[in-house]
C-alpha positions as a Markdown table, in Angstrom:
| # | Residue | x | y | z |
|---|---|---|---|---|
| 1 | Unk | 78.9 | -74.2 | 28.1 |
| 2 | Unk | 76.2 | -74.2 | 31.0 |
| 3 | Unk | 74.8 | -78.0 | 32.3 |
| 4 | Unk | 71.1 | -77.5 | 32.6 |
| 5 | Unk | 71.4 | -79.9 | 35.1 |
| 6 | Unk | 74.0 | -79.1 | 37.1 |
| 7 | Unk | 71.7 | -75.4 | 38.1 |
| 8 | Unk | 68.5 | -77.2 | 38.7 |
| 9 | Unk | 70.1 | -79.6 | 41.6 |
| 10 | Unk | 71.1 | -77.0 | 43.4 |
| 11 | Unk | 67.5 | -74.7 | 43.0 |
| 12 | Unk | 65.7 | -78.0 | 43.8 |
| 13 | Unk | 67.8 | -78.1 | 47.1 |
| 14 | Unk | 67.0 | -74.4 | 47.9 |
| 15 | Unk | 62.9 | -74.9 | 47.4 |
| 16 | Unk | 62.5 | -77.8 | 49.4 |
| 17 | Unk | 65.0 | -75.8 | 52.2 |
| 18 | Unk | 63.0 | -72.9 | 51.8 |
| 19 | Unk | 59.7 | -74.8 | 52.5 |
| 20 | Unk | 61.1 | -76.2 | 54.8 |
| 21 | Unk | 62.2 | -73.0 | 56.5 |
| 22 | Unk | 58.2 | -72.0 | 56.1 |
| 23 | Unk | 58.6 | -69.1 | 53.0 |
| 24 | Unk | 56.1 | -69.5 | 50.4 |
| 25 | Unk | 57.2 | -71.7 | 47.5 |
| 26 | Unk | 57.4 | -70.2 | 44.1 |
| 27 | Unk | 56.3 | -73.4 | 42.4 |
| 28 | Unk | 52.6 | -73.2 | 45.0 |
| 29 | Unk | 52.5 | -69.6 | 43.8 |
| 30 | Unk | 52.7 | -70.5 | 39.9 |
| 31 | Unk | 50.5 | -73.1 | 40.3 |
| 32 | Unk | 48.1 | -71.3 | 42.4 |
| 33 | Unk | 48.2 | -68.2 | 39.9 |
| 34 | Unk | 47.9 | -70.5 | 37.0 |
| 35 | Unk | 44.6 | -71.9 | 38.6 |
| 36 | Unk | 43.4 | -68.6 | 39.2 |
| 37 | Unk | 43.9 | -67.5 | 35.8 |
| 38 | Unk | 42.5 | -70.6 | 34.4 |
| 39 | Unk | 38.8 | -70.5 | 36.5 |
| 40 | Unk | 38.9 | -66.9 | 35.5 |
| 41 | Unk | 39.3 | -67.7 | 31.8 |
| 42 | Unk | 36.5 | -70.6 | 31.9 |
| 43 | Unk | 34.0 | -68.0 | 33.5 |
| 44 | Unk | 34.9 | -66.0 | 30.4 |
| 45 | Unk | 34.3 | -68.0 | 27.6 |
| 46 | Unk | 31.3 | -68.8 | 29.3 |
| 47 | Unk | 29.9 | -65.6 | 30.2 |
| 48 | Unk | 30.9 | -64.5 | 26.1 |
| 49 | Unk | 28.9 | -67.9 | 25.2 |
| 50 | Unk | 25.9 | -67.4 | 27.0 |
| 51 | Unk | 26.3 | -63.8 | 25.1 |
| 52 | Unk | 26.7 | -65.5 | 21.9 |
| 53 | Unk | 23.2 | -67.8 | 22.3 |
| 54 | Unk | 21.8 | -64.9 | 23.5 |
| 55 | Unk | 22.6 | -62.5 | 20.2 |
| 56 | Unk | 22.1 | -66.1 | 18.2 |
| 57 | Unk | 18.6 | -66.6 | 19.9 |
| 58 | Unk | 17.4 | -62.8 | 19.4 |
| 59 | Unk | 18.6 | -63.1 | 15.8 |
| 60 | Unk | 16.5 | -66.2 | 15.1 |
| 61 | Unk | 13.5 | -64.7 | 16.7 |
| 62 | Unk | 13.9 | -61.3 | 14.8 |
| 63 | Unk | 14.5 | -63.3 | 11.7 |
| 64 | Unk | 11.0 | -65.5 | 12.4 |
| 65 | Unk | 9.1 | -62.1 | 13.2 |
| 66 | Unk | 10.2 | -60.8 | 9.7 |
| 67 | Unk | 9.2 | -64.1 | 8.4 |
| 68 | Unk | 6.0 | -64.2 | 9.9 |
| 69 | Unk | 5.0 | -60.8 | 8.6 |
| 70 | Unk | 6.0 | -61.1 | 5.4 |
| 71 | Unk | 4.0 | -64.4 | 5.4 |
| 72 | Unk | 1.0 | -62.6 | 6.2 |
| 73 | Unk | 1.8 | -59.8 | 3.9 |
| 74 | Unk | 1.0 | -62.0 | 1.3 |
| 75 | Unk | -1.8 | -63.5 | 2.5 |
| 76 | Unk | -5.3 | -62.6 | 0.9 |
| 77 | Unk | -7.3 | -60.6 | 3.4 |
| 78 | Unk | -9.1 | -64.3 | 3.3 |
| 79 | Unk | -6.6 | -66.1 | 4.0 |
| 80 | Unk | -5.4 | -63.6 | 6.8 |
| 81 | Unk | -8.8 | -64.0 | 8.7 |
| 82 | Unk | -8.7 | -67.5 | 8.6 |
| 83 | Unk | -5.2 | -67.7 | 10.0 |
| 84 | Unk | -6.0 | -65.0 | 13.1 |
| 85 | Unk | -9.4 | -67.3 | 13.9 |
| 86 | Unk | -6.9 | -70.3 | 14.3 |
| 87 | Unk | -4.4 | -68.5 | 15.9 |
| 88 | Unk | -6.9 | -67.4 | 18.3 |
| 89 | Unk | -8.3 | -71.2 | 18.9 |
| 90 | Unk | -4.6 | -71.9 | 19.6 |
| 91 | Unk | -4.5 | -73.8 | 16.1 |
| 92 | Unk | -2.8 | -74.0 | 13.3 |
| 93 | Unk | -3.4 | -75.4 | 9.9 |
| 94 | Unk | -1.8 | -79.3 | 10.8 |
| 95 | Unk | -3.3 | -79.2 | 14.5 |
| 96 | Unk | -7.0 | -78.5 | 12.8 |
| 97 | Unk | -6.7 | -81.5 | 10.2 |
| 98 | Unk | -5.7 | -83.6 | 13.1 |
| 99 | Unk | -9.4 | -82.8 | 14.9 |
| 100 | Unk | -12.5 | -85.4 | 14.5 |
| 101 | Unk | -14.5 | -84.6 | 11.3 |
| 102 | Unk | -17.6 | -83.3 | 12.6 |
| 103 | Unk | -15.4 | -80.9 | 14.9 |
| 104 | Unk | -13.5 | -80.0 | 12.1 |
| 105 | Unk | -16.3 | -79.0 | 9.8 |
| 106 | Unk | -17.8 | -76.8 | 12.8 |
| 107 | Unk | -14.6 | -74.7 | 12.9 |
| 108 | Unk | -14.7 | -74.2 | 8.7 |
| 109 | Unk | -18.4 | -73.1 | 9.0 |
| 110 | Unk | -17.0 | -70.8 | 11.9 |
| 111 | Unk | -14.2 | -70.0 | 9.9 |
| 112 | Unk | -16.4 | -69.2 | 6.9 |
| 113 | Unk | -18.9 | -67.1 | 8.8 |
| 114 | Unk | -16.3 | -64.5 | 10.1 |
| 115 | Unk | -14.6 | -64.3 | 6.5 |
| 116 | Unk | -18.2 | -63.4 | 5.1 |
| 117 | Unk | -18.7 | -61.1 | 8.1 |
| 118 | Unk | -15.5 | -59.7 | 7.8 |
| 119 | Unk | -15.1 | -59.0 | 4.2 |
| 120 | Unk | -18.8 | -57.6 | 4.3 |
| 121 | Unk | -17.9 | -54.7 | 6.0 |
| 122 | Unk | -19.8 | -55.9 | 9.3 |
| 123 | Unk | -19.9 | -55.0 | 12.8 |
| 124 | Unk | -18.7 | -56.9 | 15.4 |
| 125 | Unk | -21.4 | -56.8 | 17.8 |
| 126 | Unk | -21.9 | -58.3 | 21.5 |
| 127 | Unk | -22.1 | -61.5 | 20.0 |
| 128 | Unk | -19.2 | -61.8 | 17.9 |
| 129 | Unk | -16.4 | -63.7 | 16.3 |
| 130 | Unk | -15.1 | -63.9 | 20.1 |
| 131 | Unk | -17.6 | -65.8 | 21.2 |
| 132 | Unk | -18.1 | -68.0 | 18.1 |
| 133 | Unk | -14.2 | -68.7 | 19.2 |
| 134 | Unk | -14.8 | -69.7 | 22.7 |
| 135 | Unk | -18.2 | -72.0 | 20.8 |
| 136 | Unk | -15.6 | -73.4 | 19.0 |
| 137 | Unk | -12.8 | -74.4 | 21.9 |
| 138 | Unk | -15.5 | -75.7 | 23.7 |
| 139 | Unk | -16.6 | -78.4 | 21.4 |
């Protein structure tokens, strides 16, 4: 039978004699290595996590995109041009209930005007829907 012990006395002994001698100490090494190892397996896990948000955020942004179209897709060609005019205030359907009344009603009557224009088949000529939009942003 081998005593544990009785072989790690005589090991401890050598190490601190070889340290003492100036050789390199197996027990710095280990520990240095294991560092080593250690730094190079946190920049790992986070190099593969930044890749993971990365493939997470371009997967959220595809899936809004297909959202988004096939919202539109089945909008009525009314309901489309109402959406692009607001989009192109910078608006959205909440933002434009939250305006003052009279501000409100001066973007539906814009609003209105390019759906009739629009769905009429007309032109859009020098004075447009564009600058009806920029009347509109700077009430």
């Amino acid at each position: 039978m081998i005593r544990i012990d009785s072989h790690s006395t005589p090991m401890i002994t050598q190490t601190r004699s070889a340290s003492e001698k100036g050789e390199v100490d197996f027990a710095v090494l280990l520990q240095e290595e294991a560092a080593r190892t250690a730094a190079q397996s946190r920049e790992q896990l986070e190099r593969d996590q930044a890749a993971e948000n990365n493939m997470r955020m371009e997967q959220t942004a595809e899936q809004d995109a297909h959202d988004e179209l096939m919202r539109l897709l089945q909008m009525s060609p009314a309901e489309r041009i109402r959406y692009q005019v607001l989009k192109e205030l910078g608006l959205t359907e909440e933002s434009l209930a939250q305006l003052p009344f009279d501000v409100r009603m001066k973007i539906e009557a814009m609003i209105r005007e390019e759906i009739e224009r629009q769905l009429s088949g007309g032109q859009q000529g020098p004075n447009g829907s564009d600058q009806n939009v920029q009347q509109a942003i700077s009430l």
